[in-house]
C-alpha positions as CSV (number, residue, x, y, z in Angstrom):
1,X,0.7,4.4,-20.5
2,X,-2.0,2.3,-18.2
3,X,-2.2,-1.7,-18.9
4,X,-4.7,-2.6,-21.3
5,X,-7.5,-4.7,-19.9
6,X,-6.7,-8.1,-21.7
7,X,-3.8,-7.9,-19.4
8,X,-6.0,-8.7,-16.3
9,X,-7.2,-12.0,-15.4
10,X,-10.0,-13.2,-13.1
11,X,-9.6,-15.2,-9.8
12,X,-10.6,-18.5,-11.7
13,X,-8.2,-17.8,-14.6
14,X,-5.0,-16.8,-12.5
15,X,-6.1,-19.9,-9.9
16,X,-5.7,-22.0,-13.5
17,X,-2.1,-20.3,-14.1
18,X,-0.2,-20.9,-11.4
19,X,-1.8,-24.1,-10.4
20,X,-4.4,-23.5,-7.5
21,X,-7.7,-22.9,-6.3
22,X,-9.4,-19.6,-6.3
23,X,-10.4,-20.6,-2.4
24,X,-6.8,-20.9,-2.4
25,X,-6.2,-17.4,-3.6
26,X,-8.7,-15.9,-1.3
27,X,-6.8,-17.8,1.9
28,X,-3.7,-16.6,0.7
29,X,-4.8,-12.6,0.5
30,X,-6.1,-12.9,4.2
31,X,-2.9,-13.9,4.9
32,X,-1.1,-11.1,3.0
33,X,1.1,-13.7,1.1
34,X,-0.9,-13.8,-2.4
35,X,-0.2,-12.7,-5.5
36,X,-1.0,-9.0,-6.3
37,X,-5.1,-8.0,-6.9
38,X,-7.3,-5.0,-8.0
39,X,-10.9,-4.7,-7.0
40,X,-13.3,-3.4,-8.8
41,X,-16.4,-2.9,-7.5
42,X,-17.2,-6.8,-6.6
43,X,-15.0,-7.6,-9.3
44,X,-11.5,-8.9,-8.5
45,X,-8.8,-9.2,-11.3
46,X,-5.2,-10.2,-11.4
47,X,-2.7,-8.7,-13.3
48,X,-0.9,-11.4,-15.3
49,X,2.3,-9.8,-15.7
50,X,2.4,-8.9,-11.4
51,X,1.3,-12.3,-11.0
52,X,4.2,-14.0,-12.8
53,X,6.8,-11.3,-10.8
54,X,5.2,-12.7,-7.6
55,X,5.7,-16.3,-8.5
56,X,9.1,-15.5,-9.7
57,X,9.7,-13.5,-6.0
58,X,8.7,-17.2,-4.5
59,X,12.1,-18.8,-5.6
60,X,14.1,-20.5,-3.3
61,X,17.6,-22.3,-3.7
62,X,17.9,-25.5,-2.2
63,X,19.2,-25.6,1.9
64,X,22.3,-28.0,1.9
65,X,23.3,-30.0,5.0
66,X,19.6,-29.8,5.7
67,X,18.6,-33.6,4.7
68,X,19.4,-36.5,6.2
């Protein structure tokens, strides 16, 4: 079954979501690190639910011994 369409976001939306600016996104897919995108056209949306896996991916437990 495809995802519906109200599952898609814009840049500004998704830049709202997980805190940042949609320059921010744009810097972040030149540098192949960003969250997941579609283009259509001129159009580019997100996918919410790839978006929250990709945060989710970022993760990281604490280093110990690192601090001092």
């Amino acid at each position: 079954m495809p995802p519906k369409l109200d599952e898609y976001a814009d840049k500004q939306g998704i830049a709202e979501l997980i805190g940042v600016s949609p320059r921010t996104l744009d810097r972040w897919w030149n540098e192949r690190r960003g969250p997941p995108r579609v283009k259509l056209g001129h159009k580019v949306l997100y996918h919410r639910p790839s978006v929250l896996a990709w945060v989710k991916s970022q993760e990281q437990a604490p280093v110990r011994g690192m601090a001092r």
